[in-house]
PASEBA-1860 file (N, C-alpha, C; in nm, 3 decimals):
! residues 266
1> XXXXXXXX> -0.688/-0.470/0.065/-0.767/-0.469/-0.057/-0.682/-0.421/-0.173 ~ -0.660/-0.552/-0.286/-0.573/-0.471/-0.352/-0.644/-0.508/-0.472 ~ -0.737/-0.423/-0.531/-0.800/-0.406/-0.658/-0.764/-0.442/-0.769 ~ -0.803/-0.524/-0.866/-0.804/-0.610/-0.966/-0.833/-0.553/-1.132 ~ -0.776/-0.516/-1.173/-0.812/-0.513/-1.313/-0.854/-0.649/-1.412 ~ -1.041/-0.637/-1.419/-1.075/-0.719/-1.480/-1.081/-0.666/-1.626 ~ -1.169/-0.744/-1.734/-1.167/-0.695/-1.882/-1.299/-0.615/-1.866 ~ -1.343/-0.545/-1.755/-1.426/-0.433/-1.760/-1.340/-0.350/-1.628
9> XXXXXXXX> -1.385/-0.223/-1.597/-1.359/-0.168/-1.463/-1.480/-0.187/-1.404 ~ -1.416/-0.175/-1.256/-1.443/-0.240/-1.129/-1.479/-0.132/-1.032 ~ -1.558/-0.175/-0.954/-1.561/-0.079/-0.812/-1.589/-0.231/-0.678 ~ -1.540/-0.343/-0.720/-1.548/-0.435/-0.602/-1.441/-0.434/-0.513 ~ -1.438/-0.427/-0.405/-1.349/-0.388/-0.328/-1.327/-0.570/-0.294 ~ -1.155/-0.588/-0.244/-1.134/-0.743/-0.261/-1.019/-0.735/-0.128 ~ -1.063/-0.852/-0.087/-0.939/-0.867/0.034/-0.786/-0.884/-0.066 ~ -0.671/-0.736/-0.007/-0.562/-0.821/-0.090/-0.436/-0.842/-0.063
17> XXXXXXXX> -0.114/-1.034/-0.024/0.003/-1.028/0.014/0.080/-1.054/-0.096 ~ 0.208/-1.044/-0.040/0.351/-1.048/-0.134/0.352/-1.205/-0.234 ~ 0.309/-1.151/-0.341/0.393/-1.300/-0.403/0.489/-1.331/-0.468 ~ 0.655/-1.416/-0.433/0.727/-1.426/-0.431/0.829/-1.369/-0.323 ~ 0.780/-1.392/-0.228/0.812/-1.318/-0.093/0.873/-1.420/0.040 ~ 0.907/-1.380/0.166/0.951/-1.477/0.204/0.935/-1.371/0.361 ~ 1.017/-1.452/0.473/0.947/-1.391/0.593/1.055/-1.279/0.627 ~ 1.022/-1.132/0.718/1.043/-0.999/0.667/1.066/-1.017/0.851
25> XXXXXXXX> 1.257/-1.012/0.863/1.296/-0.991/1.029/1.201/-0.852/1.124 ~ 1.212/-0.873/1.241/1.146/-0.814/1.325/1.253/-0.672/1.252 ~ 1.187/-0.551/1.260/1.255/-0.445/1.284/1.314/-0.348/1.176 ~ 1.287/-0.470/1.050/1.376/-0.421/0.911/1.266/-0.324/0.839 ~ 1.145/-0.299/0.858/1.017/-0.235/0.806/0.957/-0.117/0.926 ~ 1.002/-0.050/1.006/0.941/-0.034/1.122/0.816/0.070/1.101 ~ 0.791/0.124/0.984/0.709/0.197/0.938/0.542/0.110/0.883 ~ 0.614/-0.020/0.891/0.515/-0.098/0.803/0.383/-0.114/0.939
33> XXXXXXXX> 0.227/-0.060/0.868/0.143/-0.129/0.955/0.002/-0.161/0.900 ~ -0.049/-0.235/0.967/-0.168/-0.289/0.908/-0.274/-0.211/0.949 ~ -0.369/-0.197/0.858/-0.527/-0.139/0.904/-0.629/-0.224/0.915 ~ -0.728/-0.221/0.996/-0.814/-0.335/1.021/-0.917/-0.274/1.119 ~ -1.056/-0.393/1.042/-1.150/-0.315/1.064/-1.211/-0.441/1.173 ~ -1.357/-0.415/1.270/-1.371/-0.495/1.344/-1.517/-0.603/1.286 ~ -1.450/-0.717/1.270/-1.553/-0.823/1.186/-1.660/-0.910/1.312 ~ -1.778/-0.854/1.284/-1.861/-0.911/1.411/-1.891/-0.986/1.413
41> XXXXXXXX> -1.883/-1.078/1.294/-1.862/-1.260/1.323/-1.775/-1.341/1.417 ~ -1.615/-1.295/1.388/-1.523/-1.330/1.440/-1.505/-1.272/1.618 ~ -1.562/-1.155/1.631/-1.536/-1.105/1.675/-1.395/-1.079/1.732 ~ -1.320/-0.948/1.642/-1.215/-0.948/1.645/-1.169/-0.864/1.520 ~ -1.036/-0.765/1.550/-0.999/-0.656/1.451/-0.910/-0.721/1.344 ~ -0.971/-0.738/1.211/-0.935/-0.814/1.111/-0.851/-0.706/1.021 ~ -0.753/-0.746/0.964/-0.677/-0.648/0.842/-0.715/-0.667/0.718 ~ -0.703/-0.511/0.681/-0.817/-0.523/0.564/-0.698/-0.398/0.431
49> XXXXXXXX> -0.625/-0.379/0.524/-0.475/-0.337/0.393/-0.370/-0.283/0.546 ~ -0.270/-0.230/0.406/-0.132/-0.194/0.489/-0.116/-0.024/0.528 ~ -0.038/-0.005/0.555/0.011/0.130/0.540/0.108/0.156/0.565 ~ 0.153/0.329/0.581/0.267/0.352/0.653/0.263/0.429/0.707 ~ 0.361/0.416/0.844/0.392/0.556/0.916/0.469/0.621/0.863 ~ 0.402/0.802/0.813/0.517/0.883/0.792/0.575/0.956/0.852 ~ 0.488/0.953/0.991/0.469/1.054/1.127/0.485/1.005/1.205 ~ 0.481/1.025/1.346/0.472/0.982/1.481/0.308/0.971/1.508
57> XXXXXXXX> 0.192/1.053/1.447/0.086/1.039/1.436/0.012/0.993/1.292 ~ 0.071/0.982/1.244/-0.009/1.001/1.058/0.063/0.881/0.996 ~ -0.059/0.828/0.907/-0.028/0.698/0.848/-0.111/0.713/0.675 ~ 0.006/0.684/0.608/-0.054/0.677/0.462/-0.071/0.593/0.402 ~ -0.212/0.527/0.355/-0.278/0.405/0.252/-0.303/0.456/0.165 ~ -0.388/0.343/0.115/-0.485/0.355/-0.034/-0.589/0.418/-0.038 ~ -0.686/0.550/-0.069/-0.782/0.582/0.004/-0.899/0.480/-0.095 ~ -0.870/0.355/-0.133/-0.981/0.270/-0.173/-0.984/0.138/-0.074
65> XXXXXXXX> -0.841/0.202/0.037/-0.879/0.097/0.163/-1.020/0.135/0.278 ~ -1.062/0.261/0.243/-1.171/0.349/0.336/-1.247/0.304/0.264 ~ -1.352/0.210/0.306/-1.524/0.206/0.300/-1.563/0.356/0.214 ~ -1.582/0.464/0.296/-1.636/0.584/0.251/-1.553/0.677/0.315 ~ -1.573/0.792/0.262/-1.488/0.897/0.233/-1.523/0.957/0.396 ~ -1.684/0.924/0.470/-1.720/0.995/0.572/-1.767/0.892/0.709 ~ -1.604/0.790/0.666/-1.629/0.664/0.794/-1.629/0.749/0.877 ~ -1.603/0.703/0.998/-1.664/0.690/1.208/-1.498/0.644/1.207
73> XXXXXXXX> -1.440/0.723/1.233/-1.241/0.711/1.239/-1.266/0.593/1.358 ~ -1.365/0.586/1.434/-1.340/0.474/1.547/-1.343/0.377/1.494 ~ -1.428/0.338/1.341/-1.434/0.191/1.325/-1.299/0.134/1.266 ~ -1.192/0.221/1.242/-1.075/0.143/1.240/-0.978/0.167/1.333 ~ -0.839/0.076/1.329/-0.746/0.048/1.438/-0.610/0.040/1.323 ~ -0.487/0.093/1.427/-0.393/0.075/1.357/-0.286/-0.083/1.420 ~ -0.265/-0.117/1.365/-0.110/-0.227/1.430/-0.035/-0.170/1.388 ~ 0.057/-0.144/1.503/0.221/-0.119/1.467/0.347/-0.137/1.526
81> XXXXXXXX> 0.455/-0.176/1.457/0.569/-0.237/1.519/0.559/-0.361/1.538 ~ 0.468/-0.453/1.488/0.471/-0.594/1.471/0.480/-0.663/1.367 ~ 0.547/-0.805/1.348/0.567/-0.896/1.246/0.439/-0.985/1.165 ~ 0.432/-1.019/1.296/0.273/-1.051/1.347/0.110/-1.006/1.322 ~ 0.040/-1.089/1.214/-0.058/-0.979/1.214/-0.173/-0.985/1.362 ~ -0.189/-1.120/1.419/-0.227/-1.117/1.530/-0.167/-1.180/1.637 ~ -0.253/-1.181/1.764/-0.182/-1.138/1.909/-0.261/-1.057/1.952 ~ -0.182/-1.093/2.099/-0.182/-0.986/2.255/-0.189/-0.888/2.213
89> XXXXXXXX> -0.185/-0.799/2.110/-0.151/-0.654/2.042/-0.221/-0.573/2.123 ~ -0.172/-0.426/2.163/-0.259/-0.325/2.136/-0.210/-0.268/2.020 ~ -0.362/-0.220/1.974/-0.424/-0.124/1.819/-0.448/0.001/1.882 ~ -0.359/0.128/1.794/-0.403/0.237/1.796/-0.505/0.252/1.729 ~ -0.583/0.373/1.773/-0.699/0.431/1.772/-0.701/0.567/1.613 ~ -0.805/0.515/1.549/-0.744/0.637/1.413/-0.870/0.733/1.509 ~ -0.819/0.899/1.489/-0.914/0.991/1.519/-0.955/1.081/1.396 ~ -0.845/1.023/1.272/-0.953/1.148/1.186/-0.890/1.043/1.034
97> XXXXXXXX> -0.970/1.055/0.924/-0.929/1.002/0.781/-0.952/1.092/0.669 ~ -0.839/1.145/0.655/-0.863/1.245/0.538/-0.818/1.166/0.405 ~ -0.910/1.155/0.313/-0.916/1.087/0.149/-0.876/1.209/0.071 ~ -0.814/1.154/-0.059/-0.762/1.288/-0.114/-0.891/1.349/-0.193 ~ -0.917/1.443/-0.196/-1.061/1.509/-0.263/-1.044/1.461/-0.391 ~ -0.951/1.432/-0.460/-1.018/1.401/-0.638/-1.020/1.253/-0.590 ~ -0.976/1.180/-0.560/-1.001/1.059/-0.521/-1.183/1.004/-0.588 ~ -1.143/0.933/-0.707/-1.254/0.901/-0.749/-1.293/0.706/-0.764
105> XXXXXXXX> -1.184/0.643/-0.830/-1.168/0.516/-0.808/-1.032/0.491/-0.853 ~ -0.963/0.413/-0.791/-0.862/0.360/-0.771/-0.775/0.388/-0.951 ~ -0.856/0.342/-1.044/-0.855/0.319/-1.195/-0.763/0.459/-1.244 ~ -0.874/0.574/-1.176/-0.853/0.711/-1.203/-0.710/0.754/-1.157 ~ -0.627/0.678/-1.028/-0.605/0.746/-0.947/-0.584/0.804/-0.829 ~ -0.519/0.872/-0.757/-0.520/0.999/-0.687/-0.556/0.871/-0.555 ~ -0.478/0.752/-0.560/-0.524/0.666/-0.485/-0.462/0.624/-0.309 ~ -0.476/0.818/-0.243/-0.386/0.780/-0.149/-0.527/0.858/-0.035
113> XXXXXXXX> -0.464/0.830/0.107/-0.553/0.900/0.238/-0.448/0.898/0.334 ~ -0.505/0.969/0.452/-0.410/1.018/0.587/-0.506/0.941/0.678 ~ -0.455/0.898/0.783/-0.538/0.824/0.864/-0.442/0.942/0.991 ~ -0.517/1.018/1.082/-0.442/1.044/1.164/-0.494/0.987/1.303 ~ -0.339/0.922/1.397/-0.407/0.817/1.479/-0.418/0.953/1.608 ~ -0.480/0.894/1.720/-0.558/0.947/1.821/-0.435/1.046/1.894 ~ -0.318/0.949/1.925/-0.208/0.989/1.986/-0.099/0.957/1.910 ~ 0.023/1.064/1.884/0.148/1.007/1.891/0.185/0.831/1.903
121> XXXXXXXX> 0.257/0.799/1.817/0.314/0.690/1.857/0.447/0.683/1.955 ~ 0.532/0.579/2.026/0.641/0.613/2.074/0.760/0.545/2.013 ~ 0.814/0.587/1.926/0.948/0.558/1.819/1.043/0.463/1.892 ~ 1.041/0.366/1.839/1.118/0.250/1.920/1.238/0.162/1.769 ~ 1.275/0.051/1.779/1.348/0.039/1.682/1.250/-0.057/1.599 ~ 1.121/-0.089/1.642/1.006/-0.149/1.546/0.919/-0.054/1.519 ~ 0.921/0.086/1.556/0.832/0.184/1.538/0.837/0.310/1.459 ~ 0.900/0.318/1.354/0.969/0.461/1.263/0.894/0.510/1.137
129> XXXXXXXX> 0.855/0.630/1.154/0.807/0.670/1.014/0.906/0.617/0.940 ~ 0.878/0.650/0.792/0.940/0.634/0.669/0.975/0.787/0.623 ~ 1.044/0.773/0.625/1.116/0.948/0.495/1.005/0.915/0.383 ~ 0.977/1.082/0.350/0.869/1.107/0.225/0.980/1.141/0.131 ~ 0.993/1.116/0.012/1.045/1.140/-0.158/1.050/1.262/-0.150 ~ 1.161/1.381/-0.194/1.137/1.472/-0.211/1.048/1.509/-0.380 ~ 1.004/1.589/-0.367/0.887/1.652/-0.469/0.976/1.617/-0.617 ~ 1.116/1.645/-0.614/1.163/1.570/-0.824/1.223/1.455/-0.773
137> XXXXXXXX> 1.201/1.339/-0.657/1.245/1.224/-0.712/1.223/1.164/-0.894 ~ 1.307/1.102/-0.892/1.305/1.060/-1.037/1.330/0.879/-1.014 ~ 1.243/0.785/-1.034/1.248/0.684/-0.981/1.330/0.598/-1.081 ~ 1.387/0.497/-1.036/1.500/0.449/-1.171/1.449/0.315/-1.169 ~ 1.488/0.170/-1.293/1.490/0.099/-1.269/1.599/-0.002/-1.206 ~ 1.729/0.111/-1.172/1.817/0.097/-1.082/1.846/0.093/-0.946 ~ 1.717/0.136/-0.893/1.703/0.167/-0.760/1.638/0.066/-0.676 ~ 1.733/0.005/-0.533/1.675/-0.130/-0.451/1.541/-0.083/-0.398
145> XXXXXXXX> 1.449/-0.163/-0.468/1.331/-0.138/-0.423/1.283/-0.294/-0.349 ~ 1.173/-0.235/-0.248/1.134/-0.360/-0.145/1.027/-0.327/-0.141 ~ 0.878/-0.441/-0.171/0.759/-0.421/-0.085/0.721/-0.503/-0.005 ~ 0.657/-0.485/0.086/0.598/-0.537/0.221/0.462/-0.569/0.254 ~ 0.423/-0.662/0.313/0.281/-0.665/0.345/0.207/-0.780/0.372 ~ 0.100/-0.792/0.456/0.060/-0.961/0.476/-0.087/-0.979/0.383 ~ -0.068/-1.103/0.341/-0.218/-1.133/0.250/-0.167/-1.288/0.154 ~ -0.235/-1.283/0.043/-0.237/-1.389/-0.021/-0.093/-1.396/-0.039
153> XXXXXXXX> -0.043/-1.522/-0.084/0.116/-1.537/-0.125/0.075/-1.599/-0.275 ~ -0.004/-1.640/-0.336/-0.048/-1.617/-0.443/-0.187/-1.637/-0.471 ~ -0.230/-1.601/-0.622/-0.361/-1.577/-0.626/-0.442/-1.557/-0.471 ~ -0.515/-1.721/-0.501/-0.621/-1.678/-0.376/-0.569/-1.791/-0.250 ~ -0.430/-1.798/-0.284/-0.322/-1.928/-0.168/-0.306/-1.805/-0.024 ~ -0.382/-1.801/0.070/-0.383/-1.707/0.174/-0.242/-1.766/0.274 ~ -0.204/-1.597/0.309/-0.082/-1.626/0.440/-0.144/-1.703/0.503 ~ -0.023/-1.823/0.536/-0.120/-1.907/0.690/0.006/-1.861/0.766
161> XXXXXXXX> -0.080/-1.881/0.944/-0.042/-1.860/1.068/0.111/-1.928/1.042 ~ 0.176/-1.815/1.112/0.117/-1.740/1.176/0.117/-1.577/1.159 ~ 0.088/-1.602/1.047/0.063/-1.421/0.987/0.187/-1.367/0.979 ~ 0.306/-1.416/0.935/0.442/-1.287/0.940/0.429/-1.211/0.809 ~ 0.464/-1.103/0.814/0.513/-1.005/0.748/0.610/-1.061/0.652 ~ 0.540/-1.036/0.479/0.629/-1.129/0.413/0.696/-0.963/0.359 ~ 0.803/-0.984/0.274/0.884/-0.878/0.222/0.937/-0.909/0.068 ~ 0.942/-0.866/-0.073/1.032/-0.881/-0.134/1.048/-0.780/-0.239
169> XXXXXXXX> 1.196/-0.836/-0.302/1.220/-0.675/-0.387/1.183/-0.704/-0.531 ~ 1.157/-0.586/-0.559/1.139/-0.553/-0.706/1.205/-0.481/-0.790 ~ 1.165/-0.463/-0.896/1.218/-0.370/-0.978/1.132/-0.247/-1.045 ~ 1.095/-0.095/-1.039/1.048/-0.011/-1.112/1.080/-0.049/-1.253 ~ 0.920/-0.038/-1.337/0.933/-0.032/-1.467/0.866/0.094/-1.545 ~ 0.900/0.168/-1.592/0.923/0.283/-1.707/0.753/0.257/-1.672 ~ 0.673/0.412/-1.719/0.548/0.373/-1.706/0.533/0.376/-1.859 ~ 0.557/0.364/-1.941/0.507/0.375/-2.058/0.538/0.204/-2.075
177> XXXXXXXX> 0.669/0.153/-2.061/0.675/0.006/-2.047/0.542/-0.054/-1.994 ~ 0.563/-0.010/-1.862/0.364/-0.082/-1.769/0.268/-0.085/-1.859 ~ 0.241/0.041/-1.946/0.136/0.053/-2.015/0.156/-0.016/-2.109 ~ 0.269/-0.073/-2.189/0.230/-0.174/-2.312/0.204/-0.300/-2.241 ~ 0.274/-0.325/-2.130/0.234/-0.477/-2.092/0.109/-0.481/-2.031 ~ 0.034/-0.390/-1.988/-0.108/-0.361/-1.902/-0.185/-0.400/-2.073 ~ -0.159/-0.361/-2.159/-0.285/-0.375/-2.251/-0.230/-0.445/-2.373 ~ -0.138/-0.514/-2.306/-0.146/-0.677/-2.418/-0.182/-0.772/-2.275
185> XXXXXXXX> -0.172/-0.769/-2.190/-0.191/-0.842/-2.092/-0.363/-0.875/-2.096 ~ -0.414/-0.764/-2.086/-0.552/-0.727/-2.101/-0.611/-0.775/-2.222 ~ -0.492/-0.810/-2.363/-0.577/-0.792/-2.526/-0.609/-0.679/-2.535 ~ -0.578/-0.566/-2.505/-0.622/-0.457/-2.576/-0.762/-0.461/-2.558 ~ -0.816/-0.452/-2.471/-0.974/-0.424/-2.433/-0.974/-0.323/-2.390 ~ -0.881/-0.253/-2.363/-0.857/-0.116/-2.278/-0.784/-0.015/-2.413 ~ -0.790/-0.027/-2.566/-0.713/0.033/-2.608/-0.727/0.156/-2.644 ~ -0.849/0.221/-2.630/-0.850/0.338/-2.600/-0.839/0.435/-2.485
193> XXXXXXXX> -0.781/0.344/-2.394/-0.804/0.407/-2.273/-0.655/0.417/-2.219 ~ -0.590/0.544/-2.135/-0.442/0.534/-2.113/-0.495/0.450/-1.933 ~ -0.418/0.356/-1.921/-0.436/0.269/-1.820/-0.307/0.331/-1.676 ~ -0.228/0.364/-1.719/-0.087/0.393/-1.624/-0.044/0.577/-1.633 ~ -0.124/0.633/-1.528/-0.168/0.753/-1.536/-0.015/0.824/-1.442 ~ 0.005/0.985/-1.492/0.143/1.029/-1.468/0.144/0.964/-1.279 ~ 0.065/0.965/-1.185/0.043/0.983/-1.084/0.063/0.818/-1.018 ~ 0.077/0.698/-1.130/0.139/0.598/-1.057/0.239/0.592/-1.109
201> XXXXXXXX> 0.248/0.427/-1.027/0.427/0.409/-1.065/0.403/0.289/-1.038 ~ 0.497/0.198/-1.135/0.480/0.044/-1.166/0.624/-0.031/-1.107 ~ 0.565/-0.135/-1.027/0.717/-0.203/-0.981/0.702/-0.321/-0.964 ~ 0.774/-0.445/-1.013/0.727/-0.556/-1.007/0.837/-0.693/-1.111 ~ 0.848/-0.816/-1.046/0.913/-0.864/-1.144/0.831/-1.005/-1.205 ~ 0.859/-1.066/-1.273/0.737/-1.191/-1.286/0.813/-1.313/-1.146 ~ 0.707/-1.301/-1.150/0.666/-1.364/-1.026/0.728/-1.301/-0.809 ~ 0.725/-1.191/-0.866/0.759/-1.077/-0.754/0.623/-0.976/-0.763
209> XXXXXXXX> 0.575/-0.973/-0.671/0.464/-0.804/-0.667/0.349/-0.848/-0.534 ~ 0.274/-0.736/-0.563/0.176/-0.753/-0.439/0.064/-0.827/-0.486 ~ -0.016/-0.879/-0.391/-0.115/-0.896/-0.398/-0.246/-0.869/-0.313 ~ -0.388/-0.961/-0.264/-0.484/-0.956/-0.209/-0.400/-0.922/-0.057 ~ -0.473/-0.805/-0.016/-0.393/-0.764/0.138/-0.294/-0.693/0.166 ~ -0.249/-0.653/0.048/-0.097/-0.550/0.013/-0.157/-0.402/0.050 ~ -0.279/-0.401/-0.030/-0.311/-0.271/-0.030/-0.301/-0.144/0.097 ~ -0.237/-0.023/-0.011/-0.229/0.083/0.100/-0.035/0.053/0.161
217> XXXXXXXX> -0.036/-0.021/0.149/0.141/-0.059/0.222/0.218/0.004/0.131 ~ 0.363/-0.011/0.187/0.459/0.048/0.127/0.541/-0.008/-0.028 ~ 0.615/0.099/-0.083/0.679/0.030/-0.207/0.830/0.115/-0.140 ~ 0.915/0.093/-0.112/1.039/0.169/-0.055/1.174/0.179/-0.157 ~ 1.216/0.271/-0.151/1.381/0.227/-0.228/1.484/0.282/-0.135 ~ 1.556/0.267/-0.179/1.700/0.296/-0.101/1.753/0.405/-0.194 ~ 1.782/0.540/-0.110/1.908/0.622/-0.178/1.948/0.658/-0.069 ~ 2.102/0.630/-0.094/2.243/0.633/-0.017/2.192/0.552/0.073
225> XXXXXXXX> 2.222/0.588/0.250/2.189/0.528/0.311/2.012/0.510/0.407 ~ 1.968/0.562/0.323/1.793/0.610/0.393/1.708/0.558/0.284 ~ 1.571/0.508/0.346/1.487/0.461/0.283/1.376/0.581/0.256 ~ 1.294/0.550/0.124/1.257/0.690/0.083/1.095/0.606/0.064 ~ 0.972/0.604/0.082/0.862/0.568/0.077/0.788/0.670/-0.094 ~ 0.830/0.561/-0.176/0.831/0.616/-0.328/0.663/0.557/-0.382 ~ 0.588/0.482/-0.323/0.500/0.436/-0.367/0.359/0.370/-0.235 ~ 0.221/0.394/-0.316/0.189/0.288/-0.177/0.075/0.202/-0.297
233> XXXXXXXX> 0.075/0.119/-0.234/-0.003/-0.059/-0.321/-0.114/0.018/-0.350 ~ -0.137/-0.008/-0.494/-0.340/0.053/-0.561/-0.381/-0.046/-0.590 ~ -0.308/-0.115/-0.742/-0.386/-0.246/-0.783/-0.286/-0.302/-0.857 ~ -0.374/-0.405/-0.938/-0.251/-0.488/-1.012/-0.365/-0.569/-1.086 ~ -0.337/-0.648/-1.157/-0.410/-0.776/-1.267/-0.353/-0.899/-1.275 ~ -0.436/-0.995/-1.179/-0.383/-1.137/-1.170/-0.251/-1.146/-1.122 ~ -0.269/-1.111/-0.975/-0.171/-1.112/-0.877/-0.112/-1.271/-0.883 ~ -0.147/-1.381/-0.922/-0.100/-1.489/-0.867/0.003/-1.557/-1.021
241> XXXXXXXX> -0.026/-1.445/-1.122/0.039/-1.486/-1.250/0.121/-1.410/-1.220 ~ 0.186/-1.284/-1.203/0.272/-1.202/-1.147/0.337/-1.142/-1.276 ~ 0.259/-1.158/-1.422/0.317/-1.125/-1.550/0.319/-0.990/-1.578 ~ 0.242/-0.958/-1.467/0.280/-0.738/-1.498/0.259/-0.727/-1.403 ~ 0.367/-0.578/-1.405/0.418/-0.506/-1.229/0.268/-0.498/-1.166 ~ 0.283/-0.455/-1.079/0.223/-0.385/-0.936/0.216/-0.226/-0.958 ~ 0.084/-0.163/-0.978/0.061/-0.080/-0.953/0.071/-0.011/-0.822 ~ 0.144/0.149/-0.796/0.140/0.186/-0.697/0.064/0.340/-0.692
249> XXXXXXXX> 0.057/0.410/-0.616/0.009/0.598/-0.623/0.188/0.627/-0.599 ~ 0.198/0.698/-0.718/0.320/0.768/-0.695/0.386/0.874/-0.602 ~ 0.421/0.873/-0.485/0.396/0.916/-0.368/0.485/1.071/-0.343 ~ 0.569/1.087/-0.457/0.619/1.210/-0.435/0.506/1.327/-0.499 ~ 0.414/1.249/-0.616/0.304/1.345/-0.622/0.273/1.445/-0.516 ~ 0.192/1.326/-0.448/0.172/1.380/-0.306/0.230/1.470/-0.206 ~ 0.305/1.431/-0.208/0.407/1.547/-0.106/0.372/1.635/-0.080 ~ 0.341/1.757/-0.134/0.293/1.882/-0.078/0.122/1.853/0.017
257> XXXXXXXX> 0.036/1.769/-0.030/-0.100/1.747/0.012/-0.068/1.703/0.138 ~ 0.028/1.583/0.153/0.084/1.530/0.274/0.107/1.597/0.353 ~ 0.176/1.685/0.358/0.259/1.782/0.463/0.147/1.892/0.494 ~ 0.044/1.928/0.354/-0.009/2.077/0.400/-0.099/2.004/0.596 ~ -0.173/1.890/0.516/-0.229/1.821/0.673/-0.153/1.801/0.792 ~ -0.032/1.733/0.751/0.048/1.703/0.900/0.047/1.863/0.938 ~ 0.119/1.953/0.899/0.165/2.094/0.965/0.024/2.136/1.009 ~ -0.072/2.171/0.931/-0.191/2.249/0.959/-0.253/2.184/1.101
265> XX> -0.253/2.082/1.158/-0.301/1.974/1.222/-0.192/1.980/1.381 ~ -0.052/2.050/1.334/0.015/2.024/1.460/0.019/2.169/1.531
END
């Protein structure tokens, strides 16, 4: 679900993948996983955003990928270590979903959650947390950035089978940059309103960014030789025009909230 900035705000929640993207080798993402909920039509656990492992147990999304703040942790499942969004899979089991308390709508913000799964995962070379940002990353528009994730490849043009994991890179843009192109993009319907709040972070090139199905997944960069999990998918405006970045939750914010749960919890 990767939330839409229309010429009003929104609370519709929207199925939401990479556009300008291409297919993402077994192994190169091993943090990358999908969340999915169980659709009783199909019968069968459908993905409904991305995430990441930062843990061996703990996985960080969008907390506007959670229904409600006080789901039943059983009604979702994790995939992980696959290319693949379906298959033979086994899905871990989430046992608890902590949303961040100011967490109000996506628009506002504060747009992250902990999904902690039932058990440990077992770290394989498709199976690796992601390194968290330390607390003064300073994000550049110099820095190799990559996002990940399965869903639309544009507008409403859906991944077809067989579901791989598309990948591509971007570029961070200045948030004050985001914000002039967010509200000429818009016409200035938003001009009293600051749209690109200290707490995201904008990355995206025209015709590069996320879209429908991204949500909650990773935004990664590279310093030296380690990948650093600098962002996770919130929203964006007319994913299939790709004329302004990709909104993300700026993830070194977080950091301290992140960790107080993992430690308190182990």
């Amino acid at each position: 679900m990767l939330h839409m900035l229309l010429l009003a705000p929104t609370t519709q929640k929207e199925l939401v993948g990479i556009v300008g993207g291409h297919n993402a080798p077994k192994g190169k993402w091993p943090w990358q996983v999908s969340l999915k909920v169980y659709n009783y039509h199909s019968s069968a656990w459908e993905h409904i955003c991305g995430g990441s492992l930062i843990h061996p147990q703990w996985v960080l999304t969008a907390a506007h990928c959670v229904y409600h703040r006080n789901d039943d942790p059983s009604s979702y499942r994790i995939l992980a270590g696959d290319i693949y969004l379906y298959g033979d899979q086994k899905l871990l089991s989430v046992k608890q979903i902590i949303v961040h308390p100011d967490y109000v709508s996506f628009h506002l913000g504060v747009d992250v959650a902990l999904l902690k799964l039932a058990e440990p995962v077992d770290c394989t070379d498709n199976v690796k947390p992601i390194k968290l940002p330390s607390s003064n990353l300073e994000e550049s528009e110099k820095d190799q950035c990559w996002v990940t994730g399965w869903g639309t490849v544009l507008g409403y043009q859906w991944l077809p089978p067989p579901f791989r994991l598309q990948e591509v890179s971007v570029q961070v843009v200045k948030n004050s940059v985001c914000e002039e192109l967010y509200h000429n993009a818009t016409w200035h319907f938003f001009k009293d309103r600051r749209l690109i709040l200290d707490d995201m972070l904008c990355a995206g090139n025209v015709g590069r960014g996320t879209c429908y199905g991204d949500s909650g997944g990773p935004l990664v960069c590279k310093d030296s030789d380690s990948w650093n999990l600098v962002g996770v998918v919130s929203w964006g405006y007319h994913c299939g025009w790709a004329i302004v970045p990709s909104v993300f939750a700026r993830v070194h914010t977080y950091v301290p909230w992140i960790q107080k749960h993992i430690h308190s919890s182990s």
